[in-house]
SENULUM-302023 format. One record per residue: x, y, z of N, C-alpha, C in turn; residue in three letters. Coordinates in Angstrom, 3 decimals, padded with zeros to 6 digits. Layout:
<pamis>
+----------+----------+----------+----------+----------+----------+----------+----------+----------+-----+
:   n_east :  n_north :     n_up :  ca_east : ca_north :    ca_up :   c_east :  c_north :     c_up : res :
+----------+----------+----------+----------+----------+----------+----------+----------+----------+-----+
:        X :        Y :        Z :        X :        Y :        Z :        X :        Y :        Z : ala :
...
+----------+----------+----------+----------+----------+----------+----------+----------+----------+-----+
</pamis>
This chain:
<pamis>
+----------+----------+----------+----------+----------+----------+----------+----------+----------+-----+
:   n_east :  n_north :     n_up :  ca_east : ca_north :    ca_up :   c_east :  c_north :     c_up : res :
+----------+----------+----------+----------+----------+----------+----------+----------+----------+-----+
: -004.266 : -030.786 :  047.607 : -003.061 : -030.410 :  046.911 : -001.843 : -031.104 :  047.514 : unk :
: -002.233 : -031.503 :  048.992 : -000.800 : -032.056 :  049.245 : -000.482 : -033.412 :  049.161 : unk :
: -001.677 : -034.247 :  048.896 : -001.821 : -035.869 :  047.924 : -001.375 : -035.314 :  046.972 : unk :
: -001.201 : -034.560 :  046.138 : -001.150 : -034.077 :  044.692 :  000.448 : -034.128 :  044.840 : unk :
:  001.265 : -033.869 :  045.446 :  002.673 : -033.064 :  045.699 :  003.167 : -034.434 :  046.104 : unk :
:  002.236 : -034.983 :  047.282 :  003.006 : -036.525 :  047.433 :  002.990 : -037.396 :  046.325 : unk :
:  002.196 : -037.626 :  045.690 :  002.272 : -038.059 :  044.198 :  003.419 : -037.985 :  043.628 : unk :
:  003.781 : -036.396 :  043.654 :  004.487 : -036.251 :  042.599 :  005.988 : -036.095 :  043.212 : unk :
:  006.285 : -035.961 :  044.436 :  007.609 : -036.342 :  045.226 :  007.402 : -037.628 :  045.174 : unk :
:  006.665 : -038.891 :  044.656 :  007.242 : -040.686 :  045.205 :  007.464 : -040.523 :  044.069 : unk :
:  006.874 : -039.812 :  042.824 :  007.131 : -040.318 :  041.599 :  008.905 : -039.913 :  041.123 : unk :
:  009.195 : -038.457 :  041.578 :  010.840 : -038.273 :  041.797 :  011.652 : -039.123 :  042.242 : unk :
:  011.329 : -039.690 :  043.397 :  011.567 : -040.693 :  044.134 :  012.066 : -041.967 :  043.849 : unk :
:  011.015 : -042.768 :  042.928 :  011.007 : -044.047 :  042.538 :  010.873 : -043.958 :  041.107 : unk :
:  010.523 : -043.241 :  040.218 :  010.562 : -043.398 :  038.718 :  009.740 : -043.720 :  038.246 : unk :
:  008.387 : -044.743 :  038.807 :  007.686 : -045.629 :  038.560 :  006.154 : -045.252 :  039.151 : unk :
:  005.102 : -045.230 :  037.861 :  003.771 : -045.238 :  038.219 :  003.529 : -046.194 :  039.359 : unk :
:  003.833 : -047.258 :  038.784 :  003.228 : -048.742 :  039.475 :  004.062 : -049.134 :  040.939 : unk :
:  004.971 : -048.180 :  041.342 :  005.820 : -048.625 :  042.631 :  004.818 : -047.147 :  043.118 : unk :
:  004.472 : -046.083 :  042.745 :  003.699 : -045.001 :  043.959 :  002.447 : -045.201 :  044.077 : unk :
:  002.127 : -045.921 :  042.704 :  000.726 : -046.562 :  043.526 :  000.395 : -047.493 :  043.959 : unk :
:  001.187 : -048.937 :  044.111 :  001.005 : -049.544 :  045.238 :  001.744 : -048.745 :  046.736 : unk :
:  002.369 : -047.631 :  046.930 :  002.679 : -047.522 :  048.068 :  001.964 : -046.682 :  048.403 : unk :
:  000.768 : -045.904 :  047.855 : -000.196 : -044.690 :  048.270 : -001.559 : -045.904 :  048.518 : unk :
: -001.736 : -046.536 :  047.206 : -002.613 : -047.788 :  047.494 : -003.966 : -047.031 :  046.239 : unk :
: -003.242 : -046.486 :  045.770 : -004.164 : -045.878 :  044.175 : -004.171 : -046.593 :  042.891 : unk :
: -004.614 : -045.929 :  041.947 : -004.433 : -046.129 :  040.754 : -003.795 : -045.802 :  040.187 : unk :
: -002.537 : -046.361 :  039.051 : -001.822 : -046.029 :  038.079 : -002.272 : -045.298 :  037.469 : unk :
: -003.227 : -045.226 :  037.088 : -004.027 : -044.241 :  036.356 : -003.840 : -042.675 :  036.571 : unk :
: -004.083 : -042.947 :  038.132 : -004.590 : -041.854 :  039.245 : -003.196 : -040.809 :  039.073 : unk :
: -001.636 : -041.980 :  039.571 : -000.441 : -041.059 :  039.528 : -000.104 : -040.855 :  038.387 : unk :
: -000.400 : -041.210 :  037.044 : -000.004 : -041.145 :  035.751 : -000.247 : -039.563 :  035.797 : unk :
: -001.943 : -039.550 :  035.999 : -002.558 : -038.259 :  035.477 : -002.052 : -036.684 :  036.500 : unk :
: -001.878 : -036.879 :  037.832 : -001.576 : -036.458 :  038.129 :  000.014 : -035.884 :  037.539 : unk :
:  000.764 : -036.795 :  037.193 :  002.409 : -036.494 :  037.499 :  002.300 : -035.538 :  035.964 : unk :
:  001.275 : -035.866 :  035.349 :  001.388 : -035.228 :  033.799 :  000.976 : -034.057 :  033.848 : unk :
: -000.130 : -033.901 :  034.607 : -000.772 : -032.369 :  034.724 :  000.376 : -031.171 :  035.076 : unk :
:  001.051 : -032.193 :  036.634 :  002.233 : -030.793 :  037.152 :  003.343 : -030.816 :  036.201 : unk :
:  003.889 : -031.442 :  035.270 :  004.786 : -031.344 :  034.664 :  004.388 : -030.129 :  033.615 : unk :
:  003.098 : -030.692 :  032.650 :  002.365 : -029.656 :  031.920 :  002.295 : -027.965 :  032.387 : unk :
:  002.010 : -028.022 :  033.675 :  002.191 : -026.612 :  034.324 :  003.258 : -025.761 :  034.329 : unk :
:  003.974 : -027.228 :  034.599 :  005.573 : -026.467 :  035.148 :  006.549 : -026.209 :  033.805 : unk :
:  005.670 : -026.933 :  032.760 :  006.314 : -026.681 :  030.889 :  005.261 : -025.355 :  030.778 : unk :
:  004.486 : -025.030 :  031.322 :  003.746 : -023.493 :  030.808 :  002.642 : -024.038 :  029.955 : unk :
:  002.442 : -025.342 :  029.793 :  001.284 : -025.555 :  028.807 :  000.271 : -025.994 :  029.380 : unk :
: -000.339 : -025.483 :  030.656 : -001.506 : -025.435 :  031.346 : -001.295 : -024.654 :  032.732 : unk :
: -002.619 : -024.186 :  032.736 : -002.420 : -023.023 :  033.886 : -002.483 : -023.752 :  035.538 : unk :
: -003.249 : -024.396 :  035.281 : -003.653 : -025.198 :  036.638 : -003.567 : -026.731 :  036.607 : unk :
: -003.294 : -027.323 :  037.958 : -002.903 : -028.336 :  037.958 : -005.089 : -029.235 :  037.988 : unk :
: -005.119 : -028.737 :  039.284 : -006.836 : -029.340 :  038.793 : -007.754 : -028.011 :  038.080 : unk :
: -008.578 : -028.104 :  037.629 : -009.176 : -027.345 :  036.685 : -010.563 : -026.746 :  037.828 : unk :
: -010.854 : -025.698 :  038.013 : -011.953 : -025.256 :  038.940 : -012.979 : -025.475 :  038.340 : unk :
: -013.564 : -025.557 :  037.033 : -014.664 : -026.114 :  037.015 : -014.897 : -026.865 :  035.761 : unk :
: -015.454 : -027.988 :  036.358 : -015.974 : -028.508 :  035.238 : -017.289 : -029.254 :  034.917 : unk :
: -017.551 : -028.245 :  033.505 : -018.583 : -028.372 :  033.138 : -018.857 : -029.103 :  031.872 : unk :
: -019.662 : -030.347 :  032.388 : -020.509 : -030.868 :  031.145 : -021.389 : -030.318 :  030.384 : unk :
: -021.553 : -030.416 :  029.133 : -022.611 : -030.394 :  028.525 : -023.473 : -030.505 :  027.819 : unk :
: -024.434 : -031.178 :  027.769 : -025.334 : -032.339 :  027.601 : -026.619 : -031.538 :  026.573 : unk :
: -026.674 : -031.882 :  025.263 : -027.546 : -031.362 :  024.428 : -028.550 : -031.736 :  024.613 : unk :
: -029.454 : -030.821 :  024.464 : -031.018 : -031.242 :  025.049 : -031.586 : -032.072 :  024.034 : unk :
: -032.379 : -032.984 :  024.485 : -033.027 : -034.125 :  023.328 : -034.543 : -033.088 :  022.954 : unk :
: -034.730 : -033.367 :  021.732 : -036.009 : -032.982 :  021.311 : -036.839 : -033.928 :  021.189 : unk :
: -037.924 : -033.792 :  021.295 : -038.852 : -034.771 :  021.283 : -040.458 : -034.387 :  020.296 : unk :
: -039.940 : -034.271 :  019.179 : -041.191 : -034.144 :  017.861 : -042.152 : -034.554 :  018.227 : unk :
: -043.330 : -033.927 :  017.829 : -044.374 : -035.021 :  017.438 : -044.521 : -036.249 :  016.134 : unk :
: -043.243 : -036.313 :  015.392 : -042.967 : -037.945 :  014.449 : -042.332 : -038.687 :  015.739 : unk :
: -041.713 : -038.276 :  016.878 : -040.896 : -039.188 :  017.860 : -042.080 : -039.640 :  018.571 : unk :
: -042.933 : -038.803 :  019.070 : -043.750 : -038.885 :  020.520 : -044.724 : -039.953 :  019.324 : unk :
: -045.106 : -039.764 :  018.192 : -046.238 : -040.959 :  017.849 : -045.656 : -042.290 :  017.819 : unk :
: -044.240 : -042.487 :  017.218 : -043.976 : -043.706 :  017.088 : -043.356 : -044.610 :  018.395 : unk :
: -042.649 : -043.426 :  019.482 : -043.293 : -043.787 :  020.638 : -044.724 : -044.643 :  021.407 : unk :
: -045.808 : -043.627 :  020.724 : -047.162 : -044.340 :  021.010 : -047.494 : -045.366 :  020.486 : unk :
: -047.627 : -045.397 :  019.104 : -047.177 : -046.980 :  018.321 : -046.688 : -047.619 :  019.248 : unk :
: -045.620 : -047.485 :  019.583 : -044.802 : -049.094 :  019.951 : -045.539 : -049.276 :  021.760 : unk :
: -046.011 : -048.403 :  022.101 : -046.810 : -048.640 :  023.444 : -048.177 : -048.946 :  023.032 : unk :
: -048.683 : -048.777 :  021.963 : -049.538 : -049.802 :  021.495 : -050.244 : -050.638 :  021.311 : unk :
: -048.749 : -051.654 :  020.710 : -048.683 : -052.577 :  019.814 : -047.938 : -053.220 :  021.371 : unk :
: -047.010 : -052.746 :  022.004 : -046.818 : -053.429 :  023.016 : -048.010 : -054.026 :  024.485 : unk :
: -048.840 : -053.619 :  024.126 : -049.930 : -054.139 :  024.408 : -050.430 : -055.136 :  024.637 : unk :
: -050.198 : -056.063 :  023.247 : -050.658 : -057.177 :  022.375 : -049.458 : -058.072 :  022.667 : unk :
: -048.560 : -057.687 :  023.332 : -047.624 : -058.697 :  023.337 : -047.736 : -059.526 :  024.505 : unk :
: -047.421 : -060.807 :  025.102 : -046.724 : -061.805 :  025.739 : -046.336 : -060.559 :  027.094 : unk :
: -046.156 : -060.876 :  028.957 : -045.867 : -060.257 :  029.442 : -044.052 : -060.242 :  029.608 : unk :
: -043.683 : -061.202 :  028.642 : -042.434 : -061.154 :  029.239 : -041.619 : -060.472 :  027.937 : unk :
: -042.584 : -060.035 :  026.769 : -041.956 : -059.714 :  025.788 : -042.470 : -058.581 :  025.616 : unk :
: -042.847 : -057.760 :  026.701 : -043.475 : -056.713 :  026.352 : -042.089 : -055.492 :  027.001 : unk :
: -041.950 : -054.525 :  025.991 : -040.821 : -053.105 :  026.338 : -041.284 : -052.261 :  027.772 : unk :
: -040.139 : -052.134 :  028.671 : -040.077 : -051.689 :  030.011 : -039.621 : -050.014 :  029.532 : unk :
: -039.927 : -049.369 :  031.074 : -039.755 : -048.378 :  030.904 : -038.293 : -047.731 :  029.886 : unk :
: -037.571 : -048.353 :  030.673 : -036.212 : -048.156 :  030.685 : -036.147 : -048.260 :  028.464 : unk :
: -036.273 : -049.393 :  028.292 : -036.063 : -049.742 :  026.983 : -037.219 : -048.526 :  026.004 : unk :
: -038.227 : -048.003 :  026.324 : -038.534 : -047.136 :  025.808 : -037.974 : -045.657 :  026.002 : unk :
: -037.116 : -045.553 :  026.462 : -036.844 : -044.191 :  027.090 : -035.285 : -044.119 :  025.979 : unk :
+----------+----------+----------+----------+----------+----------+----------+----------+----------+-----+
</pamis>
């Protein structure tokens, strides 16, 4: 929190994304997002400056039996192919 505060005192300071982050040695990015969050707070339109949790979430893939055969098909038929033209794990997945 107190990188967070220095952030946002150089940014009072100097005016400028690109002058506090070459003098912290960050990303523009980094003080942009920061200086926006505490302002947002301090306008009442967010409660917290970092967020306690965050959660992704990632829909589970299904996997049919029309997926899992044509899967098998192409492991196959990849068989029959050339070794350098034959599908790697990765590319079947």
């Amino acid at each position: 929190m107190a990188e967070i505060r220095r952030i946002v005192d150089l940014y009072d300071l100097y005016g400028s994304y690109k002058r506090v982050a070459r003098e912290l040695g960050i990303s523009r990015n980094t003080v942009k997002k920061y200086v926006f969050r505490v302002k947002e707070v301090q306008n009442g339109r967010a409660d917290e400056i970092l967020p306690k949790d965050r959660k992704i979430v990632q829909r589970r893939r299904v996997l049919t039996e029309a997926v899992r055969q044509k899967i098998h098909g192409h492991l196959e038929s990849n068989r029959e192919l050339p070794r350098k033209q034959r599908l790697t794990a990765i590319l079947v997945h």
